[in-house]
Structures are given as C-alpha cells and as structure tokens.
C-alpha positions in Angstrom: 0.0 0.0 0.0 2.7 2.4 0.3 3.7 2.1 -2.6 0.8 2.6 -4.3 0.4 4.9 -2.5 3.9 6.9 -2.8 3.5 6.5 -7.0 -0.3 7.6 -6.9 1.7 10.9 -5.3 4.2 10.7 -7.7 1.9 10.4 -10.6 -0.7 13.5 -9.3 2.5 15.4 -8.8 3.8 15.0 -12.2 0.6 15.4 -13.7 0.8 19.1 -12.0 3.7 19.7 -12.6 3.0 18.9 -16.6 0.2 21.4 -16.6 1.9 23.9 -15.1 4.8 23.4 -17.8 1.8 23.8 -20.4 0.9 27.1 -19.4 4.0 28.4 -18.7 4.5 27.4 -22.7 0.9 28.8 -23.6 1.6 31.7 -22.2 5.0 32.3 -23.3 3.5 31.3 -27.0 1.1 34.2 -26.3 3.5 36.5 -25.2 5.7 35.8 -28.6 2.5 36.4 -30.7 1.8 39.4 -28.4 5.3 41.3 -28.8 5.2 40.1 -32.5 2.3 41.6 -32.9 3.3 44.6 -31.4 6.7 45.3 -33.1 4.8 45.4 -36.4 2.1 47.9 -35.0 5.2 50.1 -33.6 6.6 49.7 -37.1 3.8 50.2 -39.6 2.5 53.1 -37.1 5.7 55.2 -38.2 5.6 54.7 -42.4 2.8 55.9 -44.9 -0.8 53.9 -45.0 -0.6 53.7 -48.7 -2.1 51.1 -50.4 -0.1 48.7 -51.7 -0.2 49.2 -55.8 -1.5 46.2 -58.1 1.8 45.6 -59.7 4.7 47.8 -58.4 6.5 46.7 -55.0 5.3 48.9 -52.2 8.6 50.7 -49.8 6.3 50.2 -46.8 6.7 46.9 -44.9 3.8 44.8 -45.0 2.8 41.7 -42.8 0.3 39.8 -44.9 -0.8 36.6 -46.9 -0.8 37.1 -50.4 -2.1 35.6 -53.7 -2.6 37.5 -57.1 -4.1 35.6 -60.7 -2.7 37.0 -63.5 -3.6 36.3 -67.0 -1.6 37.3 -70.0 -2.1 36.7 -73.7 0.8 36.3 -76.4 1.3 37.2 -79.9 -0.8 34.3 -80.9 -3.7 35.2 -78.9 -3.0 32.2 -76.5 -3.3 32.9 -72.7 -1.0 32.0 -70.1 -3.0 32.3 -66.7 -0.3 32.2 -63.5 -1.6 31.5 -60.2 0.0 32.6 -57.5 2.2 35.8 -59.3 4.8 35.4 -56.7 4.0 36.1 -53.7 2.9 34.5 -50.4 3.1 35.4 -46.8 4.8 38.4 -45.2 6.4 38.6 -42.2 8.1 41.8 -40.3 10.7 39.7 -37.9 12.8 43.2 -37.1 11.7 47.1 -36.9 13.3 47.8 -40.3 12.7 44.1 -42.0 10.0 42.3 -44.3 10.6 38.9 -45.4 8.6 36.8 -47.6 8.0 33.3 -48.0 7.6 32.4 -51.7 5.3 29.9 -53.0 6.0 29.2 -56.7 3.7 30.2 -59.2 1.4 27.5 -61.2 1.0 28.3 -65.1 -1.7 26.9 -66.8 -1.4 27.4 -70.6 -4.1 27.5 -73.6 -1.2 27.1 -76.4 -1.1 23.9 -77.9 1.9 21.4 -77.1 2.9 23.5 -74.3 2.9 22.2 -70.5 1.4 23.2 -67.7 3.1 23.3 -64.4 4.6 24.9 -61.5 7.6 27.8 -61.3 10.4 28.5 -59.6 10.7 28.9 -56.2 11.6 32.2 -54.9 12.0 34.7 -51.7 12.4 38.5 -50.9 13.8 40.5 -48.2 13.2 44.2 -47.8 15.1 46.9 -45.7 13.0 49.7 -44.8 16.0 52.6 -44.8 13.6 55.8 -43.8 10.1 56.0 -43.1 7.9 58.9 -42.0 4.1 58.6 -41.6 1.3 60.9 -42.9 1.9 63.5 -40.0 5.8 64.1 -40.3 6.9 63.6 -43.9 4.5 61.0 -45.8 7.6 59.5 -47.5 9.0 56.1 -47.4 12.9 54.5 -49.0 13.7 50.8 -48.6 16.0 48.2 -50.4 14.5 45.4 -51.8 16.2 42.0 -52.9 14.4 39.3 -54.9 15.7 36.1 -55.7 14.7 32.7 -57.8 15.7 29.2 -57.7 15.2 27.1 -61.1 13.2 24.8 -59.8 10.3 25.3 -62.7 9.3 22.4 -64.9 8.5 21.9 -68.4 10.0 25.5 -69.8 7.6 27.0 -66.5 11.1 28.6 -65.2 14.4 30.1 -65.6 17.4 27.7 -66.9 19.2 29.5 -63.8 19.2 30.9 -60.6 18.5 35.2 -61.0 18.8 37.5 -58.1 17.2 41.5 -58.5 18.1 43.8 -56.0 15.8 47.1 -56.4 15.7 50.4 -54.7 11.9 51.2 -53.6 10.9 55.1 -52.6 7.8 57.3 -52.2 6.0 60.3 -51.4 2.6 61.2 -50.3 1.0 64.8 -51.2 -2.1 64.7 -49.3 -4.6 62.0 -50.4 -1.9 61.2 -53.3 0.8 59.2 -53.2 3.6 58.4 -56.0 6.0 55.6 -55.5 8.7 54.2 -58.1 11.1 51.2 -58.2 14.4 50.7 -59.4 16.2 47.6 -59.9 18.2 45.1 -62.0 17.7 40.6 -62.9 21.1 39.3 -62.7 21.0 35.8 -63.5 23.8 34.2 -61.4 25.1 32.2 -64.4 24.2 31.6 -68.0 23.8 35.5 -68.3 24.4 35.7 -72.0 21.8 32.8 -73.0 19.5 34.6 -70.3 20.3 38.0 -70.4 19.8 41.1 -68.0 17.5 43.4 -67.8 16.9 47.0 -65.6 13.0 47.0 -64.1 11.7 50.3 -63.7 8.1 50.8 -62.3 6.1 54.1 -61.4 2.6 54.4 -60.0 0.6 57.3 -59.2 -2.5 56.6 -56.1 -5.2 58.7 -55.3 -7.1 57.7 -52.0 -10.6 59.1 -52.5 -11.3 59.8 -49.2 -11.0 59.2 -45.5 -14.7 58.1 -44.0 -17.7 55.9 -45.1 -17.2 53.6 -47.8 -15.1 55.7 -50.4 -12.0 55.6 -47.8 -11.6 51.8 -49.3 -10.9 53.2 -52.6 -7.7 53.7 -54.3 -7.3 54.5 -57.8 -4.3 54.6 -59.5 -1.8 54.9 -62.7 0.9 52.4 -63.0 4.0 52.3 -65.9 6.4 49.4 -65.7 9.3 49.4 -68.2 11.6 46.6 -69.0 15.3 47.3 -70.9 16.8 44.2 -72.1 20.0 43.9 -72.4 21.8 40.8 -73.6 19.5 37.1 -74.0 16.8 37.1 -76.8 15.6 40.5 -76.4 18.4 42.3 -76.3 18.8 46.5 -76.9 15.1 46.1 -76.9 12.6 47.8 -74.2 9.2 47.0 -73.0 6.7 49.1 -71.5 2.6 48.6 -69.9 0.1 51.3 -68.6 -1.6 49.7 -65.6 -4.8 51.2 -64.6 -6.0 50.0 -61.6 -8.1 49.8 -58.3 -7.5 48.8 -54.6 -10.4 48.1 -52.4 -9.4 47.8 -48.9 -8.5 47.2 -46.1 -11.5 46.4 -45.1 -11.7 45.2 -41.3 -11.8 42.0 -39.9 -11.5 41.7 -36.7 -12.5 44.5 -33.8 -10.7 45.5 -30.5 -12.4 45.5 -27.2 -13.1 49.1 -27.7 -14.7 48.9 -31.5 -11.6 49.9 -33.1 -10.4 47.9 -36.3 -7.8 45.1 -35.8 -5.1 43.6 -37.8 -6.8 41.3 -39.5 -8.2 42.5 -42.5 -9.1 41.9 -46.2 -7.9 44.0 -49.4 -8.9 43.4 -53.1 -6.6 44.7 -56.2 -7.3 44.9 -59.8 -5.4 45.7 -62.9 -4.5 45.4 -66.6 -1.5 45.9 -68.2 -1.4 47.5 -71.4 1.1 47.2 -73.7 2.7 51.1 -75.3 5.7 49.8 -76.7 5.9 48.0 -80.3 7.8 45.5 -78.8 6.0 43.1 -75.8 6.0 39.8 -75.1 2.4 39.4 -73.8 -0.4 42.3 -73.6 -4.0 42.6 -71.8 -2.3 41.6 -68.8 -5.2 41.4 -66.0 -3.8 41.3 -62.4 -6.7 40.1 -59.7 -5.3 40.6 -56.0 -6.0 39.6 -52.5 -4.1 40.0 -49.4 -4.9 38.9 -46.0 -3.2 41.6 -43.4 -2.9 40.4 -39.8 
C-alpha cells in the first residue's frame, strides 16, 4: 500500500507539474505572438498607410498573406494564366525588415503542345532605410532583394538561378501618393543565354477619401518598363500602362473598444497594357488579394 500509495503521489505530482509546464509554454507562445504583434504595430504606425499598388513593389513593410491571378495573352492570342504571381506570406521579424515566404507560381497554358506546371521557387527581403508617416513627412525609402531558384518544370522557369536587388521610394502629397522602383535581374550564371534586364516601375495613387465607404478606394496609374540587355531581347525595351483599383483594407476583426484590428481583407485589380511596339504578352489582368494580420 505504500507504494501505491507513494507513485499515486508521484503520478498526481507530475501530472501538475505537466500542466503547469503547459501554461507556462501557452503563455510564453502568447507573449511571442503578443510582442510580435506589437513590433509590427510600432513599425507600420511610423511609415505611410498607402495602399499597396497592383503591380509595383510597395517601400512600406507589410505583414500579410498574399495571392494574385494573373492572365496574359501572347502574340498568338494564346493565354497563359499564373496563379500565384509570386507572392505569399509576409512577415516583419525586425523594426526595419519584411521577409517573404515564396510559394512558386502555377502556369496553366491555352497554347497547344505547351505544358502546364509549377515555377520557380523564390523569396524576398526588404530593408526599410527611412520612413515617416502621414503626419511628419508621408515618404518612405527601402531596399528590396528578390531572388529565384530554377526549380520550374516543363520551360515553366528560368534555366538558372537570377537574383534583383531594387531600390523602392515614395512620397505622399495629401490624399496622393507616388511611388517608383528601381532595380536590376542578374541571372547568377548563363547570363548571356538569359540576359539582364533594368525593371523600372512608377505608380501614381489617389485615396478618395478618409470616411464611409469611399476611404476603401484607391485609384491609380501604373507604368512598368523593361530594358533588355543581352539574351533574346536584347537592346530592346518593353513598357505597360496599368490602370487599376485597390479596395481595402477592409476590417476583420475589432478591438475590445470597437476599433479595427489587424486582420483584414484587401482586393486589387489591374491590366496591363502594352505602349511599346515590342512586348511579349499584352492585356495583362492582375486580380489581388491580401490577407493583413
């Protein structure tokens, strides 16, 4: 009997002792998520609240999951519809830092004899260099590096892996906002087969207005040029108008006191229209969706 007795103790004390290590780890869980949470607050709260643009990279760090559909048709009036664009879900781990998980693209094609199948796999790192929110300078200048891995099957992907570092600014002027990019694809090998090319994309955003339903609307202007140089295009340049719309964000989730939380949903659309004789694709429609939290 005692020592049943002793190991019924033994066994209620452990099993105490286990619960109290499972709050201890629910709650320091919780506190991660919590100061987490709060560093991007304390971050976002000190850039512009621009909308993020349709097609050109936004200098403001974002925290988000994100999916865009993008259909394109070719010379031949076949379409090439790619799901995914790109992008996937962003993360602010540091004050000045946004990093994003890729999840390769999928590229379903209507061309005859050509494959369907997934991209290459891909991430991006931003460093936000100055910010200032709407109140003390509306402006916003961060370096932005992009990379791909050639993992792409069936002609879906590059031969190689290409890295693109780009320079990101903008300015707000009231309810409008202009922001540009700047940036280069070097392919890490095979650069003559693949060639190079400098990516250079402007958008002009007009917020419509601050209350009621019209503060959820965003028109804007985009132009995003292409100069090849070297690979099968080169000397050759390539440019789109992008007219477009962001609805958002709209709220999904409420504090204690009524005010609205991170979580949110914002919708984008877009076409790209080819102004240059030269273009590999034209009618370009971008659909958006990002899931802020």
């Amino acid at each position: 009997m005692p020592i049943v007795r002793c190991a019924g103790l033994l066994l209620a004390a452990l099993m105490a002792l286990c619960g109290e290590a499972g709050t201890i780890h629910a709650q320091q869980r919780a506190s991660f998520i919590d100061r987490w949470q709060a560093r991007a607050n304390e971050t976002q709260s000190e850039q512009p609240h621009w909308a993020t643009p349709v097609a050109t990279s936004t200098p403001k760090l974002d925290q988000a999951m994100r999916t865009e559909f993008v259909r394109q048709i070719n010379s031949s009036h076949s379409s090439t519809w790619n799901l995914g664009n790109n992008k996937g879900l962003e993360l602010i781990p540091e004050r000045h830092t946004e990093i994003i998980i890729g999840v390769p693209p999928f590229f379903a094609h209507s061309q005859p004899h050509t494959q369907d199948g997934f991209g290459d796999f891909w991430f991006q790192a931003k460093y936000r260099f100055y910010a200032r929110d709407e109140r003390h300078g509306n402006v916003g200048i961060t370096a932005i590096v992009y990379a791909t891995l050639p993992t792409g099957k069936e002609s879906n992907g590059q031969c190689c892996a290409v890295v693109t570092p780009t320079m990101a600014a903008g300015k707000g002027f009231g309810r409008f906002a202009l922001m540009s990019t700047l940036g280069g694809s070097l392919p890490v090998s095979n650069d003559t087969g693949v060639g190079r090319a400098i990516l250079w994309n402007s958008v002009l955003q007009y917020r419509v207005g601050d209350a009621g339903f019209v503060r959820l609307l965003s028109p804007e202007m985009e132009f995003n040029t292409s100069f090849f140089h070297g690979g099968p295009h080169h000397g050759k340049a390539m440019m789109f108008a992008t007219p477009g719309l962001v609805f958002g964000r709209i709220p999904l989730s409420h504090d204690a006191a009524g005010k609205p939380g991170r979580r949110a949903l914002t919708l984008s659309a877009g076409e790209q229209i080819a102004l240059t004789h030269f273009h590999t694709y034209d009618h370009g429609l971008i659909l958006g969706i990002r899931l802020p939290f």
